[in-house]
N, C-alpha and C positions, 0 to 999 in steps of 0.2 A: 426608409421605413424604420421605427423603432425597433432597435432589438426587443426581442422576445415571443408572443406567440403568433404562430401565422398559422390559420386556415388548410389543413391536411397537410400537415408537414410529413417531410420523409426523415426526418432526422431530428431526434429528440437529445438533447445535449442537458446532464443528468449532471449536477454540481450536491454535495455534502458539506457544510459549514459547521463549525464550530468555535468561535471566539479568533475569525480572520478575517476580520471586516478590510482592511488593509488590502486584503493578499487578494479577497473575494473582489470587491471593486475593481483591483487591477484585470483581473482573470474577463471577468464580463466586458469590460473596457475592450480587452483584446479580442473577444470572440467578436463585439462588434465593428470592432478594424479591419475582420478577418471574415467576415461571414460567408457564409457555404454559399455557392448559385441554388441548390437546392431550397425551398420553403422546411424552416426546422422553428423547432421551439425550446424556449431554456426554461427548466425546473429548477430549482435551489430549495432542499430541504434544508434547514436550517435545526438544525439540535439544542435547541438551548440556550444560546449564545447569549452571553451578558454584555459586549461589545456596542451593543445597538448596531448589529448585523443587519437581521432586517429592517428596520428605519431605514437606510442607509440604501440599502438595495430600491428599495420602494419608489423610495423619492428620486434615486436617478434611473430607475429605468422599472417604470411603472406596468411596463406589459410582460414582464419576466412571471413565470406563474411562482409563490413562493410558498412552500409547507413549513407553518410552524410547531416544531416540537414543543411541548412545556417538558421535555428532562430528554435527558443525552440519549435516543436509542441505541446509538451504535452506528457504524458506518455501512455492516451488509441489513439492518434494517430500515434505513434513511433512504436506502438507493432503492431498496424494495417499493416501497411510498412511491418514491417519482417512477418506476418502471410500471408499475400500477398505473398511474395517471397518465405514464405517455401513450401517443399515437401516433410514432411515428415509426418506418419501419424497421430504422436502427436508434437504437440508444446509445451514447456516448458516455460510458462514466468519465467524467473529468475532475479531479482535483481541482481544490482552490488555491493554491498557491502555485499555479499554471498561465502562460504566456503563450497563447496559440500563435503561429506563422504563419505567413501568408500561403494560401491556397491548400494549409495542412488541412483540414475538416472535406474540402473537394476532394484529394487523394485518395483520402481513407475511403470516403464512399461510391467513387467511384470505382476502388478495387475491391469494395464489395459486390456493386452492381455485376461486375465482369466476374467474378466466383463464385458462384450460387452453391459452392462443396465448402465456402470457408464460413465458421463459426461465429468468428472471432478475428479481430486482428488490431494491432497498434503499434503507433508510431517510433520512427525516434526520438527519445527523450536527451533533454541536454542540459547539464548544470548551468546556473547563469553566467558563468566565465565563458560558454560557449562547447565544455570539452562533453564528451558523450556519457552518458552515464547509464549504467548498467541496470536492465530493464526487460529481460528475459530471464528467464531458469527453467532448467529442469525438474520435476516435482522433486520434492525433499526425501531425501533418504534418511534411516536411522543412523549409519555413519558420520554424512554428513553433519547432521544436525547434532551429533555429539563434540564434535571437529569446531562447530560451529558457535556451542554455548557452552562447553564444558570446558577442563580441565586440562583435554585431550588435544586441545589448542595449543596450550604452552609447553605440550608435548613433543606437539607439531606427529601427530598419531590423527589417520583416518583425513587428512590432507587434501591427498587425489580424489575421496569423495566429495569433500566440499567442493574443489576446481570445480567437480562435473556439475553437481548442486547448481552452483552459479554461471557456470558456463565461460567458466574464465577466458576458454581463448575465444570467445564468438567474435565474428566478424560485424562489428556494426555500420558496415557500409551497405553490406548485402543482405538482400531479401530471401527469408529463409523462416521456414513452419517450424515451430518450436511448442513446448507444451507449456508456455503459461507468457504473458505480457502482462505489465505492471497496471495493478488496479487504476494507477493515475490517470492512466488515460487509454482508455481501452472500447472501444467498437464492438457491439454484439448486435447481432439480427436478432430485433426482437421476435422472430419466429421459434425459436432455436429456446428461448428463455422458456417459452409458453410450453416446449418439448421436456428441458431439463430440468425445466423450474429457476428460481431465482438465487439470490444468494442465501445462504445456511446462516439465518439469525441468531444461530448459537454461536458463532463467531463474532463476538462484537468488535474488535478492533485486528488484522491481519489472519491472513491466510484465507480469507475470505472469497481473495478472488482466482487464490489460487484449485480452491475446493471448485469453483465453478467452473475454472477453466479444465477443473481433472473431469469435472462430469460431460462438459461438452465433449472433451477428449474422447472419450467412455461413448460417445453417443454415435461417436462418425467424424464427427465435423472437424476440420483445419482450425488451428489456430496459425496468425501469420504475423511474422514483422514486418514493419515496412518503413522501411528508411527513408522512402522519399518522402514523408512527410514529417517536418519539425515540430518539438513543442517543446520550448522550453519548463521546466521543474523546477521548482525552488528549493523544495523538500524541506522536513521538520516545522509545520505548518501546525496544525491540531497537535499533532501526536509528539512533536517536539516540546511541547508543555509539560510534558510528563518524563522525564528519561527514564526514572528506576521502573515505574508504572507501566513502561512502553517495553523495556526487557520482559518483564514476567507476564505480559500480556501477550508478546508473542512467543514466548516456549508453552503457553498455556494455551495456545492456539494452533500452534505446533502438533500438540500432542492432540487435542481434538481430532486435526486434521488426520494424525498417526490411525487413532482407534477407528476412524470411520472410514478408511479407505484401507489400511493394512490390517485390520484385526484388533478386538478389544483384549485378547489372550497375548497377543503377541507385545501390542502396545503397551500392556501391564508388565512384561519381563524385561522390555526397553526402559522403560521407566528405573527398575529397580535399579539402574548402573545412571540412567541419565542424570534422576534428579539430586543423589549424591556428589556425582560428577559436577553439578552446576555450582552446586556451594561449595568442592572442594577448591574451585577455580577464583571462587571472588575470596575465599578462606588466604590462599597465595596469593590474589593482588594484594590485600590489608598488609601481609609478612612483608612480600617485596615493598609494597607502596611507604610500608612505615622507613626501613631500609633506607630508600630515594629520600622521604623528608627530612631523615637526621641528618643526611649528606646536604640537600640542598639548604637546612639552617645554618649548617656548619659551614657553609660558602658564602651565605647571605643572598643566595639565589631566592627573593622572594616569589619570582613568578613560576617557578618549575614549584616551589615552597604549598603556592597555593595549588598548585595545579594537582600535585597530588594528594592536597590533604583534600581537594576535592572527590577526586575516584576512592579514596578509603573510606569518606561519606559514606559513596553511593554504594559501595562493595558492605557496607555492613546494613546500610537502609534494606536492601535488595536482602541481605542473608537475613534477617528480622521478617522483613515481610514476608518473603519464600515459604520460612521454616513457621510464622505466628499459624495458629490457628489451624493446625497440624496441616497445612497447605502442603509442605512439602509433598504427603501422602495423598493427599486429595488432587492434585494438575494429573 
């Protein structure tokens, strides 16, 4: 049977696009190599895409349902669109630069059938060399996340909270409830959505799924990993278009995240040390970076040469935009 819609599906497999017709093609290719014994349906919002994305989608596989955006809504409101239209009793958000494995989309919902206490839950995720890549965390602490975009880095200050942040030593062999799995590919019973609501469209680009996973958290429900089932990631797909754009988008959604779960009062006094902290940290890569390039001219090293006159770019693009438009005061 054609990939795409089937007749009472129990599983709705929920894809967001934006200028990775490549990446997308491959993705749908693989769901249909791999397809669930279950009856499911695939959605593809599509954002805008200049690519000839959907052409592309259409013509090879014609019973995929597809929503066209005319301009980028964003990735927690693309998914809202298809969570809206599905009916099926779980939704699968999946990235497009994803390579499902064999009998991965069975696993997942079959260990949702047998849980009826879990919310949520997703696979393991694996670079394309094969090695595992890190796909749980702990919600984000104010430490951390200073450890993490600031200054306090190169300090190597607040350390032990970022490990925790990311969950450095997690075991990725083993099955274990953790409070967040990576939007890329992640299982939610859509009963539990219709409970907590969808994702927060004021996040346009990250933390998005982490905010939902803190409200299911918040609500009762399990979140779970699950290692027996594979998916490959490619990673830096969409969002890899953008680098400086992709930094300030997510400490800007970071802090979203800060005011509406930890307090608007408290999140303003974090601020006042964070967003100084951010530019005093790319203010030190430009000194150190300028540093490395007089050294590597003076060697003839062109490739170390280029490589940081790239990151001083990007350290001064990122301190202009940050600081234009009194932004610093306003994230």
């Amino acid at each position: 049977m054609p990939i795409g819609h089937m007749k009472n599906p129990k599983l709705s497999i929920i894809i967001v696009s934006w200028n990775v017709r490549e990446y997308l093609l491959k993705c749908v290719r693989s769901i249909e190599e791999n397809e669930p014994s279950c009856p499911f349906e695939v959605i593809i919002v599509d954002n805008a895409s200049t690519d000839g994305t959907v052409d592309a989608i259409k013509k090879e596989f014609s019973q995929v349902v597809v929503v066209e955006n005319k301009e980028n809504r964003g990735f927690a409101a693309a998914n809202n669109q298809a969570v809206e239209l599905s009916q099926g009793e779980y939704v699968f958000l999946l990235n497009p630069d994803t390579i499902l494995h064999p009998k991965s989309l069975d696993i997942l919902v079959k260990f949702m059938d047998s849980n009826e206490d879990v919310g949520a839950c997703g696979p393991k995720l694996l670079n394309v060399d094969g090695s595992n890549q890190d796909s749980v965390r702990c919600f984000p602490s104010f430490r951390g996340a200073l450890h993490r975009h600031t200054a306090f880095k190169l300090l190597g200050i607040f350390k032990g909270q970022y490990k925790k942040w990311v969950m450095y030593d997690f075991k990725y062999n083993y099955q274990k409830d953790v409070d967040q799995v990576m939007g890329a590919a992640m299982m939610i019973r859509k009963s539990v959505t219709e409970q907590v609501g969808v994702m927060d469209e004021r996040f346009f680009m990250y933390y998005e799924e982490v905010d939902l996973c803190y409200r299911i958290k918040q609500a009762g429900w399990r979140i779970v990993y699950i290692p027996q089932a594979f998916i490959t990631h490619i990673g830096g797909g969409s969002s890899g278009q953008i680098p400086v754009s992709k930094r300030i988008m997510a400490m800007t959604s970071l802090l979203k995240f800060f005011r509406k779960h930890r307090g608007i009062w408290t999140t303003h006094i974090f601020s006042c040390v964070f967003k100084p902290a951010v530019v005093l940290r790319d203010l030190m890569n430009i000194v150190f970076g300028t540093i490395k390039y007089i050294f590597a001219t003076a060697t003839l090293d062109k490739k170390a040469r280029k490589k940081t006159a790239e990151k001083i770019k990007n350290s001064v693009i990122l301190i202009w935009r940050y600081c234009s438009r009194f932004r610093l005061l306003k994230l």
